[in-house]
C-alpha positions in Angstrom: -13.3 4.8 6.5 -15.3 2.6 4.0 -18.4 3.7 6.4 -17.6 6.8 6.3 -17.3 7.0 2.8 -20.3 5.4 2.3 -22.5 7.9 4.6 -20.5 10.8 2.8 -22.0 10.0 -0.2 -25.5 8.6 0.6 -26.7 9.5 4.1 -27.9 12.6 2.0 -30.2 10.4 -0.7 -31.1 7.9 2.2 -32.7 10.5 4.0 -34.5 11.7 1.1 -35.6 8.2 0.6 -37.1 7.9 3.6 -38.7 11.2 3.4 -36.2 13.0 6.4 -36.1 16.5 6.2 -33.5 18.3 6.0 -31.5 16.1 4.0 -28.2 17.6 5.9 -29.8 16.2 9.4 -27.2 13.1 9.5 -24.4 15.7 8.7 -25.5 18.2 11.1 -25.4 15.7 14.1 -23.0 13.8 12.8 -20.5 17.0 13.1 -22.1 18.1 16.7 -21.0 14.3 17.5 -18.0 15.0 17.1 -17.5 18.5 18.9 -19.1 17.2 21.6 -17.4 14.1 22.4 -13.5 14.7 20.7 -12.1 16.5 23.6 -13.4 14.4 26.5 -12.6 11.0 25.0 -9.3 12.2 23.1 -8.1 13.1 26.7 -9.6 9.9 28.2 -7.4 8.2 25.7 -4.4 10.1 26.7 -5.0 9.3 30.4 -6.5 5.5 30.8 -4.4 3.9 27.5 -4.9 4.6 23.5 -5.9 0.8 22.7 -8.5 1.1 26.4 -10.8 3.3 24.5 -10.2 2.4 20.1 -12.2 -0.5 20.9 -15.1 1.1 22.1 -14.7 4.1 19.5 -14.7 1.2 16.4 -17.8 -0.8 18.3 -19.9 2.9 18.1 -18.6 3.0 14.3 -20.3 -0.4 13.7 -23.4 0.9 16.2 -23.9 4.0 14.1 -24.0 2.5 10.9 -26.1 0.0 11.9 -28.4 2.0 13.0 -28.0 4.2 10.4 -29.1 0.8 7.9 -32.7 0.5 9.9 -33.2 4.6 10.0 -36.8 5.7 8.8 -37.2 8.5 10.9 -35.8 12.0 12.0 -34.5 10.8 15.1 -33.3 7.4 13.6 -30.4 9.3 11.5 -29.4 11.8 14.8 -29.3 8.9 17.1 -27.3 6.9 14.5 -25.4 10.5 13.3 -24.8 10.9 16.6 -23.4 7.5 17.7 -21.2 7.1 14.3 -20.2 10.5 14.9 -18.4 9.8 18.7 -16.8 6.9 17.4 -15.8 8.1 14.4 -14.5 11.3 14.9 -12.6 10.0 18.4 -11.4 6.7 16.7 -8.9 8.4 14.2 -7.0 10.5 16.2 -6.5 8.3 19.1 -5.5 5.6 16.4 -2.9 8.3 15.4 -1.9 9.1 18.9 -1.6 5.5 19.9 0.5 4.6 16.2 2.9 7.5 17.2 3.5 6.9 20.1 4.6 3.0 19.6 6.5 3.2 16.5 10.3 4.7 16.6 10.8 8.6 15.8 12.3 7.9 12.4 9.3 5.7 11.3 6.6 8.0 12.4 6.5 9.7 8.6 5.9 6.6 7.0 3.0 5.5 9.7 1.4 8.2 9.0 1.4 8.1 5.6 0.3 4.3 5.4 -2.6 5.2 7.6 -3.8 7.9 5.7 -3.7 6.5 2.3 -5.6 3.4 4.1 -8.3 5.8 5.5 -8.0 7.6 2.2 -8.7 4.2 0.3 -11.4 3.3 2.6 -13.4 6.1 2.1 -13.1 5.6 -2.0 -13.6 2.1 -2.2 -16.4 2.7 0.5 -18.2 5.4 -1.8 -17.7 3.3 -5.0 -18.9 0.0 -3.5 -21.7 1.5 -2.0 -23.0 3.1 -5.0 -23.3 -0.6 -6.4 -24.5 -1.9 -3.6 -27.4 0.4 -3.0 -27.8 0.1 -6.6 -29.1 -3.2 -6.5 -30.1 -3.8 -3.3 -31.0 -0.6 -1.8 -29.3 2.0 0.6 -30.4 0.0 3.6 -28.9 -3.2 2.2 -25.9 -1.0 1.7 -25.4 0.5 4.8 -26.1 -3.2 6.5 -23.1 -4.2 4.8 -20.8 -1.3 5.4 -21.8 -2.2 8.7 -20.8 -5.4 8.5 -17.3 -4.5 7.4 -16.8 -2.0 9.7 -17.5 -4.9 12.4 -14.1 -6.6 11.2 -12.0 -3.6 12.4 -12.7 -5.1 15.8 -11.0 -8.4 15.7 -8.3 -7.1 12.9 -7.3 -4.4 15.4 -7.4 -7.0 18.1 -5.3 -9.4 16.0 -3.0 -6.5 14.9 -2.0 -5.4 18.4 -1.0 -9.4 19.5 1.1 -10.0 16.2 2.6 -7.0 14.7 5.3 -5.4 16.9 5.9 -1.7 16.2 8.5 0.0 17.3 
């Protein structure tokens, strides 16, 4: 979500930047992404196992951002839209599907709500920070390091999964 929040607020100016017309390019791809690829890999999820397919969802966050850090050209921000958009957009629901499903009926309130005022802080802290950050360094710089952040969701999910026991 800090990615996300990031992009959100600067995919818009970074592609001015870098001279990318339109400006709403990233966005537009970004929600094709997600149109696209949802149904197929939400119902993957549902068939092969939730935790089978969040990995590869929070790896193509990571990908897309990356990618999004080196972008100079039109199809630099769709190919990095595009892979940021199919993890993304299939990472949070099955995340929601796979929390709901392992923690008991009466708890499932209070999951939810913990996960969205996480996603909720990630994508304000993510905004705010990036704002700095491209500040003084640049949007590239930025986006590198939002990146980078977003590459710790990996192990912490990981980590998560062996230690906490929900449900």
């Amino acid at each position: 979500a800090f990615s996300y929040g990031g992009i959100t607020s600067f995919a818009a100016l970074h592609a001015e930047q870098q001279g990318v017309t339109p400006r709403a390019l990233y966005f537009t791809a970004f929600a094709t992404a997600i149109i696209l690829t949802r149904p197929f890999i939400a119902r993957y999820a549902d068939q092969e196992g939730h935790r089978r397919v969040i990995i590869p969802c929070l790896v193509a966050v990571v990908a897309g951002v990356a990618l999004l850090s080196m972008a100079t050209s039109r199809a630099g921000f769709i190919v990095s839209a595009f892979v940021f958009g199919t993890g993304f957009g299939s990472a949070y629901p099955i995340l929601v599907a796979h929390l709901m499903k392992r923690v008991d009926q009466r708890r499932r309130g209070a999951t939810f709500g913990a996960l969205i005022g996480a996603f909720d802080t990630g994508i304000g802290t993510g905004s705010i920070a990036m704002g700095w950050l491209s500040d003084h360094y640049g949007l590239g710089r930025a986006f590198a390091v939002a990146a980078a952040l977003a590459a710790l969701s990996v192990p912490y999910y990981l980590w998560a999964e062996r230690h906490w026991s929900i449900g």
